[in-house]
Structure formats: C-alpha cells, structure tokens
C-alpha positions as CSV (number, residue, x, y, z in Angstrom):
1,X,0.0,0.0,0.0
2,X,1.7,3.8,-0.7
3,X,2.6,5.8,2.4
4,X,1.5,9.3,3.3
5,X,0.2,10.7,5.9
6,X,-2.8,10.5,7.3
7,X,-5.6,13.9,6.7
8,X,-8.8,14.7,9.1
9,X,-11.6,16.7,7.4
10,X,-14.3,17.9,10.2
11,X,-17.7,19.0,8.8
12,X,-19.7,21.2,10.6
13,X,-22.8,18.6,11.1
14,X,-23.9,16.3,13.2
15,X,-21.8,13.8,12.4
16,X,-17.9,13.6,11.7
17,X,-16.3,12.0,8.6
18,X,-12.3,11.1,8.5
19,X,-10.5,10.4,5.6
20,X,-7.5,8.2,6.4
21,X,-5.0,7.9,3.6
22,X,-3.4,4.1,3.7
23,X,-0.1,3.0,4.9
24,X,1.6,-0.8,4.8
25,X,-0.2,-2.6,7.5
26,X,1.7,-4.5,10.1
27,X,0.9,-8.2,10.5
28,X,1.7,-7.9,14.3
29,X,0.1,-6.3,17.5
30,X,2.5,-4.8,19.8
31,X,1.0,-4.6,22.6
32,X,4.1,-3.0,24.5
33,X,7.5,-2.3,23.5
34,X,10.4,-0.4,24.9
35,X,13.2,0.7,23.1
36,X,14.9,3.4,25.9
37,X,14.8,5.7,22.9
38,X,13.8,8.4,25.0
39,X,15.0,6.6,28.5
40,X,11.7,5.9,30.2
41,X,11.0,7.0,33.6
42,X,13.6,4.6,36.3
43,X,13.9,4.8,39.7
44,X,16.9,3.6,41.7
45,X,16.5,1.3,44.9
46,X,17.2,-2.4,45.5
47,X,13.6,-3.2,45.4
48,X,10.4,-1.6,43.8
49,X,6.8,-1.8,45.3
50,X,3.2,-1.3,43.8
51,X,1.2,-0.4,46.4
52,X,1.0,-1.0,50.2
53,X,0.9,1.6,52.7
54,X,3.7,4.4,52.4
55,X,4.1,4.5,55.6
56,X,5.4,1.2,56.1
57,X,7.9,1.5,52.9
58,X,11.2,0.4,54.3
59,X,14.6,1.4,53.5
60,X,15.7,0.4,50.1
61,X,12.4,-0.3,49.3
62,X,10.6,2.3,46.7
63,X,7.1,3.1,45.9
64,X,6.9,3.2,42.4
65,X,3.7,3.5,39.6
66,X,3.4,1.5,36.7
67,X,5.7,1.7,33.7
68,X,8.6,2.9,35.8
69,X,11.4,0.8,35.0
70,X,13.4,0.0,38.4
71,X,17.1,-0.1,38.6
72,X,19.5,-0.3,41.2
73,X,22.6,1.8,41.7
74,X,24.9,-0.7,39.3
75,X,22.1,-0.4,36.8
76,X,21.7,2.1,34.2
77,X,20.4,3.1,30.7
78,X,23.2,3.8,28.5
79,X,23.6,5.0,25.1
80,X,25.9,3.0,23.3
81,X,25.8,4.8,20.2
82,X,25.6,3.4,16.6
83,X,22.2,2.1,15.6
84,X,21.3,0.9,19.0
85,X,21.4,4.0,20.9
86,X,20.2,3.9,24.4
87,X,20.1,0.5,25.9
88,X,19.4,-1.2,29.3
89,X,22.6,-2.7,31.2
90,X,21.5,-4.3,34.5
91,X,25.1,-4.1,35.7
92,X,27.5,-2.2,35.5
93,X,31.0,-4.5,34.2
94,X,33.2,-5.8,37.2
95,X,30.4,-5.9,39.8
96,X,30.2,-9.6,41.7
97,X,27.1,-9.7,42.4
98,X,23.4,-10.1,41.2
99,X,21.4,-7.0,40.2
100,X,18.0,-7.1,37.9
101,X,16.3,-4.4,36.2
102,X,12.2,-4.4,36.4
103,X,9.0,-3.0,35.2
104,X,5.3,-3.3,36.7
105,X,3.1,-3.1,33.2
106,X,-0.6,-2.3,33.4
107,X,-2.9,-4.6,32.5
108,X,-4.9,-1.6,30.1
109,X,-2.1,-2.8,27.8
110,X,-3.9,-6.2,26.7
111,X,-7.2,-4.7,27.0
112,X,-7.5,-5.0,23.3
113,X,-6.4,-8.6,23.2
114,X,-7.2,-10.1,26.5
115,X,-6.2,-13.2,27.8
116,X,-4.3,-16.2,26.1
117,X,-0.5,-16.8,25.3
118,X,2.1,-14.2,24.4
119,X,5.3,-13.6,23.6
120,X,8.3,-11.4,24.8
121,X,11.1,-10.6,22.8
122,X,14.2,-9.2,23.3
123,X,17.7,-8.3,21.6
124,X,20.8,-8.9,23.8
125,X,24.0,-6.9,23.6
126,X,26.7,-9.1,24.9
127,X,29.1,-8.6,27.6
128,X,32.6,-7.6,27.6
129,X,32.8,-10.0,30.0
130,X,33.6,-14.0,29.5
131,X,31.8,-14.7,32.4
132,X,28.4,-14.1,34.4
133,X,24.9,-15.4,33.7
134,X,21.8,-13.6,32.4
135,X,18.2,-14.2,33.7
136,X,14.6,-12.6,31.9
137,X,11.7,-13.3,34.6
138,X,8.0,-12.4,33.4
139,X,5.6,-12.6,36.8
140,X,1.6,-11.8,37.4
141,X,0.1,-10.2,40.7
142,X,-3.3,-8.9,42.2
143,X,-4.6,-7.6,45.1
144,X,-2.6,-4.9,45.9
145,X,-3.6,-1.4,47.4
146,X,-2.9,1.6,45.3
147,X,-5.1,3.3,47.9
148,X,-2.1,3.1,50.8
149,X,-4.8,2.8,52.8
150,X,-3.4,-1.4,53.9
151,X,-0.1,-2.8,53.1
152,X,-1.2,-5.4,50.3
153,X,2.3,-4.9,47.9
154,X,3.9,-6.5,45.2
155,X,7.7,-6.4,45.4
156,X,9.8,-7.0,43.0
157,X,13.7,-8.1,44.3
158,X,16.2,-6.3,42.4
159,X,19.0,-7.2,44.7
160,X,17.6,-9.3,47.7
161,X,18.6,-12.2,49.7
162,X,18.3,-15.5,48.2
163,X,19.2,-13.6,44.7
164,X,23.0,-14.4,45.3
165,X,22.4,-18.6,46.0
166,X,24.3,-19.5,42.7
167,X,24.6,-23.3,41.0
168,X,28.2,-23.8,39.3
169,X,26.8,-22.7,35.8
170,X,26.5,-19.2,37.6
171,X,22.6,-19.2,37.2
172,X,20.5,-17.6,39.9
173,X,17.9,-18.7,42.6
174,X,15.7,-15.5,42.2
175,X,13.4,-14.6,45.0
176,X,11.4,-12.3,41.9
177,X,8.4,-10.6,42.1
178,X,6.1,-11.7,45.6
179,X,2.8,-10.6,47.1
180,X,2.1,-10.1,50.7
181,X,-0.8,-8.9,52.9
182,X,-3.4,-10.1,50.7
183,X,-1.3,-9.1,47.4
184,X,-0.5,-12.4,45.2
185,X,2.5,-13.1,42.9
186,X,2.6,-15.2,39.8
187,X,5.1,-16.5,38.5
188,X,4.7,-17.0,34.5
189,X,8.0,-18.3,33.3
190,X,10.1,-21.0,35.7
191,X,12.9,-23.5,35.0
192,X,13.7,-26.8,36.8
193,X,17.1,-26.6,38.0
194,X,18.8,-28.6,40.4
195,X,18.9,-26.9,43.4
196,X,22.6,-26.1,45.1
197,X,22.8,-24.8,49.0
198,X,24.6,-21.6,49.9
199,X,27.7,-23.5,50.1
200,X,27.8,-25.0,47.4
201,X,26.9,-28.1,47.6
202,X,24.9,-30.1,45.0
203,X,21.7,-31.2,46.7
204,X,20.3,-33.5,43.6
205,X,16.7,-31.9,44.0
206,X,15.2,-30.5,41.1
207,X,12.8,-27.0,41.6
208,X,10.8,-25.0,39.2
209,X,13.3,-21.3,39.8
210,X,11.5,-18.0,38.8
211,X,12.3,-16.7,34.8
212,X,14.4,-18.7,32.5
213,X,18.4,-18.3,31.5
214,X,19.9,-17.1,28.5
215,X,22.9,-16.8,26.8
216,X,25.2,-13.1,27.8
217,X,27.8,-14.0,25.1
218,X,26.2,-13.9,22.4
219,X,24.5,-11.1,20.3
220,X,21.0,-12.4,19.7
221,X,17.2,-11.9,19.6
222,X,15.4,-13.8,21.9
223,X,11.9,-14.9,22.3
224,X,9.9,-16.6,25.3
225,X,6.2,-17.8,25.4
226,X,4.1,-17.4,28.5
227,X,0.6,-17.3,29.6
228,X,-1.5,-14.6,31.0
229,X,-4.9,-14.1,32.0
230,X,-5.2,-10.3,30.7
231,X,-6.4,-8.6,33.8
232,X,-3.4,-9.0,36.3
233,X,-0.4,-6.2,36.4
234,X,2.6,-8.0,34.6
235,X,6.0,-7.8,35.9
236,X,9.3,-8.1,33.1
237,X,12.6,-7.8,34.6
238,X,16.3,-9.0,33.8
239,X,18.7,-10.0,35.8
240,X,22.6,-10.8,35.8
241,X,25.7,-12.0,37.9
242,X,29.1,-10.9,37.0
243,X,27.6,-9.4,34.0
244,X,27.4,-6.1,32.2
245,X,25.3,-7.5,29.0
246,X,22.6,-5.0,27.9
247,X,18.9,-5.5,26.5
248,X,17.2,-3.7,23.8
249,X,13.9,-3.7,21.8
250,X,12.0,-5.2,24.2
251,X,8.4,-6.0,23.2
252,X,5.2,-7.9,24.0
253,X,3.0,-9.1,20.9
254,X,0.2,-12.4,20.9
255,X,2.0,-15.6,20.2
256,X,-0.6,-16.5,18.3
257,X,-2.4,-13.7,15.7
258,X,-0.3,-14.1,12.5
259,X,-1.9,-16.1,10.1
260,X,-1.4,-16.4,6.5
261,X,-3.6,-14.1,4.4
262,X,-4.8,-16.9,1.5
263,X,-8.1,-15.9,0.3
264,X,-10.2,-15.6,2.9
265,X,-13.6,-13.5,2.2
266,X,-13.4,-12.0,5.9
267,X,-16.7,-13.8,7.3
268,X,-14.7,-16.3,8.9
269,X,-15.6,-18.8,6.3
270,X,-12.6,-18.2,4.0
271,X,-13.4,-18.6,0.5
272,X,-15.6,-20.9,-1.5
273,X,-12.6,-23.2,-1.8
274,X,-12.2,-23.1,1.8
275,X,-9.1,-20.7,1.5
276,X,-7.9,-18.7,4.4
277,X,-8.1,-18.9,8.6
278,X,-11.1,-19.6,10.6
279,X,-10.7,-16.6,11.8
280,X,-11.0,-14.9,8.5
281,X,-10.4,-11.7,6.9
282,X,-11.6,-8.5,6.7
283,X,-10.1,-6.0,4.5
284,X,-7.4,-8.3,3.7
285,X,-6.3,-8.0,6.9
286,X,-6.6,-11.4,9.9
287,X,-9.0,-11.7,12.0
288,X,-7.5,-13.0,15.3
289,X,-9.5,-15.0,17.6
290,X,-11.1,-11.8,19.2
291,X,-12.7,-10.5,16.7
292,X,-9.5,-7.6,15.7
293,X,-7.6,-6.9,12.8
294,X,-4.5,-4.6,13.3
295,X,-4.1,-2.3,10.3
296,X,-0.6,-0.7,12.1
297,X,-0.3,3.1,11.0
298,X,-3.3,2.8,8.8
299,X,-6.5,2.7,11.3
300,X,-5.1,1.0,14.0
301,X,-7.0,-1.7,16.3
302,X,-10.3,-2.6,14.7
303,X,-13.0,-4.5,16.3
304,X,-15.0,-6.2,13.4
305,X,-17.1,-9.1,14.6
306,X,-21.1,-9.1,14.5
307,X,-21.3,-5.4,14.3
308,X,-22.2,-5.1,10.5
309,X,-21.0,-2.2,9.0
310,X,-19.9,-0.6,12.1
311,X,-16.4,-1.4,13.8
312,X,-14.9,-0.4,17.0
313,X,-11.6,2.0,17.1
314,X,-8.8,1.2,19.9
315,X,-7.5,4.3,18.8
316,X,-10.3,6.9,18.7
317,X,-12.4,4.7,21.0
318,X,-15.0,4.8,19.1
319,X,-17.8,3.3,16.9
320,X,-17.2,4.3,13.2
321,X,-19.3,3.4,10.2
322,X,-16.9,1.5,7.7
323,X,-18.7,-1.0,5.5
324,X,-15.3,-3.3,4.2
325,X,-15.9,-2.6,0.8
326,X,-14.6,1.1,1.9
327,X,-11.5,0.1,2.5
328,X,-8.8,0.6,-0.8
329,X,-5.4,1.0,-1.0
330,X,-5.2,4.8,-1.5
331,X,-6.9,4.9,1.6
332,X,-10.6,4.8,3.8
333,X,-13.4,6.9,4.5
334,X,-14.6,6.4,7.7
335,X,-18.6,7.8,9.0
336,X,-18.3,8.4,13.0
337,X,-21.8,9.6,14.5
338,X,-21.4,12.6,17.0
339,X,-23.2,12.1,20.2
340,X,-25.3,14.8,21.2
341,X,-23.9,16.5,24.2
C-alpha cells in the first residue's frame, strides 16, 4: 500500500467523517515495546513496590507507579551509540554480584487482546565480560492497594537475599516478584534446575526457579512464550551475575495472531474453496480469535465481529461506520456519528 500521511476533514454537522490515507499494515500487535529511545522513567533502589501503605515503605524499598522501570545503583540506561542507541545494562561490568532491572506493566495494555498466550522478545548486547549469567523473569500479581490505605504490595527483588544462592553454571535462585498482605504473585516463566545450597553443595533436587536463562555472550534476539490471563499487572525484569550484558527492543506481541492471508472473504468462512483462517479476513487483513484486525499506522486496532457495518476503534475509542468494501489501497473513508452533548 503507498505511504502518506494521514488527513482529518471535520464538517460542521452532526456527524464527523475522516479520511485516512493508507499506509503498509503491520501483521503484528504490539501490545508494549520499549526501546529506551527516549529513556523511560527509572527509579533507583534495591527493590520496587506497587502499592502497600507508604508509611510502612522500608529502606531500600521504593514506591513506584506502573511503567517505571526499576534499577539499582549498578544499573543504568546507556547510550551506546551506533544504531542501538540507548540501551538497558543491569550491571554495570566488574560488579560480583546479582542485580536485575524491572517493570510493573498495566494490564490496560492487553485490553484490546485479552487473555491467552504471548510472547516477549528481546535483543541482547553481549558482555565484555567472558563470564556471568543472564536471567529474563515475566511474573503476574493482584490484590494490591494503590489506595495506601493497607499494606497489600507486590515487590519486585532487584538485589535481595536468596538472589546471590548460585549453582556452578552461575545461574541464579531469584526470589522475583512476591505478594504479601493479601497481594498475590505469579510467576509465568520458571525452569527446573537442580537446586545447590549456599555453600555449594549439590543437593540433587530439582525445583521449578523463577524466569528462565539465557545466553550473555552472544548477540542475539530472543523470544519466550508465556501465559497470561489479561487482567493482572505483569512484571518483566532482567537479571545478571558478574555481567554487564545489555537488552534492547523489548516488546510484547500475541503468540498466536499471524496467520497467513490466503483468500479468505473475511466472514470467517474463508473462500468458496475453503481458503484462508477460521478466523477470516476483513479487509485483507486477519482476523484474530477476538474479533481484531491490526491495520498498524493505517486505522489501527479494529474490532470487526457481528457489528455489521460498524467497527470499533482502539484508537479513537470509538464506533465508526466502515462497510469493508470502503477500504482501498489509497486509503478509507470512515462515518463516525457525533453524540449529542
């Protein structure tokens, strides 16, 4: 499809008409992404709370909201120039020890896609070390207080006791992300590792750890699958030990919504041949198993099922009249009806 930007026309009636000009449309929903590109909002502590009572905050403990991306003082967004530009390093290089980097995520961010299976991908830089070990940890929890009016919490352990119990292969036994006083913590991604005491000592018993290991030596993107049920605050964090790797282009998309176009009519039939998904296709774009199509830059989130020739707009939240057959590739009109104040 040719790209242009898009143009508005407002008529002075009681309704409002937009003309969107068309762009490519993107076969994926993000449904969040950090790049550091501005650096997001941090705070620096060794552990970060949502809610509880501030009162009762403790020392190296911070209150923090939503999106605010926890570091510790070894921690640190850096702009490492080039094409990558700013980054997140966990650790600074030469520190023995474990430090993690975290974000609480709202749940408003899957509102559009709800529950089911997703998957977070990231790019790591590697270290200019040729040691250490690298941990991502995705984590669920409820029940907290953003009132302050009790104590329920989530904390999230970004240098904590129980972070530094190390196996031989340098991976970590992470305390992670808990719930207390009537707050409860998830944890979404675990791997069975043998369990080794703070001695040392192997102890041949297998447990399910919090997050998963990956490799710090090697320049790669990485992907990881986890469930969610789409109303809980999710928790993403990285963690390292004698490490100073770095993490970039993070972001969160449905495992599950690309399909291949075929022929589908959009009714969820697919064609007379019994081309396309049994999702459909509306527009030529997929239909995922809610009842959206993602058009990207074009129109955005779309919902399309059993409303005829109206769909719903995640971006203007909205109802707009837009029978399919509207749709082209220089572009859309779109009828929105103006509610009478």
């Amino acid at each position: 499809m040719k790209k242009s930007h898009s143009r508005i026309l407002y008529l002075p009636i009681a309704s409002l008409i937009f003309a969107f000009t068309a762009v490519a449309a993107s076969a994926e929903t993000v449904v969040y992404s950090e790049s550091f590109d501005p650096a997001p909002d941090t705070v620096t502590t060794f552990n970060i709370q949502l809610g509880g009572d501030p009162d009762l905050v403790g020392a190296n403990f911070r209150l923090v909201d939503k999106g605010v991306w926890g570091l510790t003082t070894f921690g640190n967004i850096v702009d490492i120039g080039g094409d990558n530009g700013n980054v997140l390093r966990p650790q600074e290089v030469g520190r023995n020890n474990s430090r993690v980097a975290g974000v609480f995520l709202d749940s408003d961010h899957f509102a559009a896609t709800g529950p089911g299976t997703y998957t977070l991908s990231f790019d790591v830089i590697p270290t200019s070390n040729e040691t250490g070990a690298g941990r991502v940890y995705v984590g669920a929890g409820s029940g907290y207080d953003l009132s302050g009016e009790t104590d329920a919490k989530l904390t999230l352990s970004l240098a904590a006791d129980g972070f530094g119990v190390r196996r031989p292969t340098g991976l970590i036994i992470w305390p992670a992300l808990t719930g207390s006083n009537g707050a409860t913590a998830t944890h979404l991604i675990t791997t069975s590792t043998e369990w080794i005491d703070t001695d040392g000592n192997e102890t041949g018993e297998f447990r399910d750890t919090p997050g998963a290991p990956f490799d710090v030596l090697e320049a790669a993107a990485w992907e990881i699958d986890f469930e969610y049920d789409g109303t809980s605050t999710l928790v993403v964090a990285f963690g390292g030990y004698n490490t100073d790797f770095k993490v970039d282009n993070i972001t969160i998309s449905p495992a599950d919504e690309t399909v291949d176009p075929g022929n589908g009519n959009g009714n969820g039939n697919g064609d007379e041949n019994g081309n396309g998904d049994e999702n459909g296709f509306w527009a030529g774009y997929p239909i995922d198993q809610h009842g959206f199509v993602d058009t990207g830059d074009f129109l955005g989130l779309l919902w399309v099922t059993d409303l005829g020739d109206f769909v719903w707009s995640a971006r203007l939240n909205a109802f707009m009249y837009l029978p399919e057959e509207f749709v082209l590739e220089s572009g859309a009109w779109v009828y929105i009806p103006r509610i009478a104040d």
